[in-house]
Steps between C-alpha positions, in 0.01 A plus 500: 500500500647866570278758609574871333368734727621872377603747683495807243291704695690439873775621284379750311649824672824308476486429136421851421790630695703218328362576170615880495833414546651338192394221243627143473558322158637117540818408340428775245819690345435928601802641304411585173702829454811367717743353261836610692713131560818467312467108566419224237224389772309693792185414737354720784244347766344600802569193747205431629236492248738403186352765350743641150569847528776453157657281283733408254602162338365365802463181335861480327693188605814621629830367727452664805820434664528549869106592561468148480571524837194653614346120464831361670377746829190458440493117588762572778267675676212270439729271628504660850134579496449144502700491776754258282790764522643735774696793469715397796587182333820413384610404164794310372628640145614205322764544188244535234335824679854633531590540206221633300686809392373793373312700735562354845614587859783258503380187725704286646499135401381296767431747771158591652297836449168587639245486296457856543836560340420364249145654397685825602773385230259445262233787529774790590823382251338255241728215637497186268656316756262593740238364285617167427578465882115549525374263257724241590394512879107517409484261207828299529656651139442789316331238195235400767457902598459618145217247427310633809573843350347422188172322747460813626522733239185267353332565753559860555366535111802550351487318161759672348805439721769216497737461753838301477684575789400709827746783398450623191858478336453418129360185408324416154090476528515695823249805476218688647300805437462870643164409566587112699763707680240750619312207633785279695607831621107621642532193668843493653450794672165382692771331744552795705815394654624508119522885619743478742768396247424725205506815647845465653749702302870373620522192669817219617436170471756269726713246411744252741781635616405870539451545142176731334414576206341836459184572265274747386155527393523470111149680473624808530113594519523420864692761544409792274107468369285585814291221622664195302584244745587166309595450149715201294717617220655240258760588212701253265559607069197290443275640746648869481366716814211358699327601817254448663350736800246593740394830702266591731307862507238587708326151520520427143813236388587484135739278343710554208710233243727620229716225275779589223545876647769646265755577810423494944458823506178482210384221725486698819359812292232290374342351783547807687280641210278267530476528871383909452244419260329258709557706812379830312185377328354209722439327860428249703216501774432228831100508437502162696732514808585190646553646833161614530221281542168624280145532590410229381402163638513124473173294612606168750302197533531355888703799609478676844485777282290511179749739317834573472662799352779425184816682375698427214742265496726773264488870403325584175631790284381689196736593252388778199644860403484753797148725537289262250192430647369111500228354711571119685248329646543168771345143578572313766489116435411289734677136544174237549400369814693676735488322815617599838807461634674723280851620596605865449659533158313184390371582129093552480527635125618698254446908442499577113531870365356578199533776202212526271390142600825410420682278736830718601628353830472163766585471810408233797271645769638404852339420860646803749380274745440155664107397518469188748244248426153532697470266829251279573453787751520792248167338350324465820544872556419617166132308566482636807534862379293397203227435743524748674397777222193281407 
């Protein structure tokens, strides 16, 4: 059984100082008055909580046409988290990948490309080539890939999106929302090294015989909205103008989604909008940093040491409209029958923040350092010292 033990009041001068700088609200849509998108559909989230800051049609069933992919990227770099994929590998482009048309870079039939070509390809230039290249190295055909897209867009919660092929030219039944795109994208861009390809502007990728193919960033966000760093934009006549974007001010990261924008330039427009809104009127705060270990500390059975001081295993934010006050409070709690040795970053619990008894945040509580196990030796000394102060 878990043992709560609070720690409110070791806290307390910290929650006060927390709670006069803005207010949190969970996955609650802020904009009200804002009503300034062109597009059919429109969502606005910060990234780290999920909380809504606006939305329109979220919910609409749309084509999304080359945001589809975001998911295509996102299991790439899954892929090479798991330690299934390197970026220094080589693949071989067979003739299906070659000749995808539409929006490629013009691979070669038969000849290899790093891997990191290719995600370049893909991320940078929207290269449908590129794509099937990638799903026919990690799942053997592109049929195989798509059914592990659809896996994991179950399992990211995405109920509303159907994929068909892992580049988003038109196919009948394929479809997602503003809102599911929000979500794939939040996720994508957890893989850090998903960073090093979207903010690159011009780019060559190389071909045999001394041939390249120059590209350029087709989120021209990159470029001209101040913070944006990654973004996907998709367009086909069924989809109309799509993007999808994210940018970073000050510690707080939104992301933005627009489907069915009248022309490119509304869809830029829009999510830079969308971006000033949520810039202007709210924020994002570390209240739990996960470089910093707390006061707070986890009781060891047979341990040299009886104690053992935690940090979490993540950072914690609060998310709410800038200069509303809103009072947090913590618990730390502890994993049963801790028993020595523990390794450092070994889990010993969980640390829960709450709103108005309100559960509002998780995060695993983390050993910042190794307790041995008592000797036979350790014992003999503690009665001897025991002894000693009768």
């Amino acid at each position: 059984m878990k043992t709560k033990i609070s720690i409110i009041v070791l806290l307390m001068a910290f929650i006060i100082a927390v709670s006069s700088l803005f207010g949190y609200s969970k996955k609650t849509a802020f904009a009200e008055e804002y009503n300034e998108v062109k597009s059919s559909c429109a969502y606005l989230i910060d990234a780290d909580t999920k909380s809504v800051i606006y939305s329109k049609n979220e919910n609409d069933k749309k084509p999304i046409a080359s945001m589809c992919k975001i998911m295509t990227l996102l299991l790439t770099f899954e892929a090479i988290e798991r330690g299934e994929l390197k970026t220094e590998e080589k693949i071989c482009v067979s003739e299906n990948a070659s000749h995808m048309g539409g929006s490629q870079v013009f691979l070669e039939a038969n000849a290899d490309y790093l891997v990191n070509d290719l995600i370049k390809s893909i991320v940078i230039a929207s290269a449908n080539d590129a794509c099937v290249a990638m799903a026919e190295r990690l799942c053997g055909s592109e049929s195989v890939f798509v059914d592990k897209m659809n896996e994991r867009a179950k399992e990211l919660g995405m109920d509303n999106t159907v994929f068909v092929n892992c580049t988003g030219l038109p196919k009948p039944s394929q479809h997602s929302t503003a809102k599911d795109v929000s979500t794939m994208f939040a996720e994508l861009i957890k893989h850090k090294e998903y960073f090093n390809y979207s903010k690159i502007w011009m780019d060559k990728i190389p071909h045999p015989h001394d041939r390249y193919t120059e590209i350029s960033n087709t989120n021209k966000l990159v470029r001209f909205y101040k913070g944006c760093d990654g973004g996907k934009t998709g367009y086909t006549n069924e989809a109309g103008h799509c993007l999808a974007a994210s940018a970073e001010r000050n510690g707080t990261r939104l992301v933005g989604v627009v489907i069915s924008a009248p022309d490119s330039k509304s869809r830029f427009n829009d999510v830079s909008s969308m971006f000033n809104y949520g810039f202007a009127n709210f924020e994002s705060r570390t209240i739990i940093d996960a470089n910093k270990p707390l006061e707070i500390f986890a009781n060891i059975k047979g341990g040299k040491q009886e104690k053992v001081q935690i940090i979490a295993e993540n950072n914690v934010k609060l998310f709410g409209k800038k200069n509303e006050k809103r009072g947090v409070e913590f618990s730390f709690v502890s994993s049963k029958n801790l028993t020595a040795p523990i390794k450092k970053g070994d889990k010993l619990g969980e640390i829960i923040v709450f709103e108005n008894n309100i559960e509002i945040a998780k995060v695993n509580a983390l050993a910042t350092c190794d307790v041995d196990e008592k000797t036979y030796f350790d014992y003999i000394k503690d009665i001897v010292f025991n002894w000693a102060l009768i």
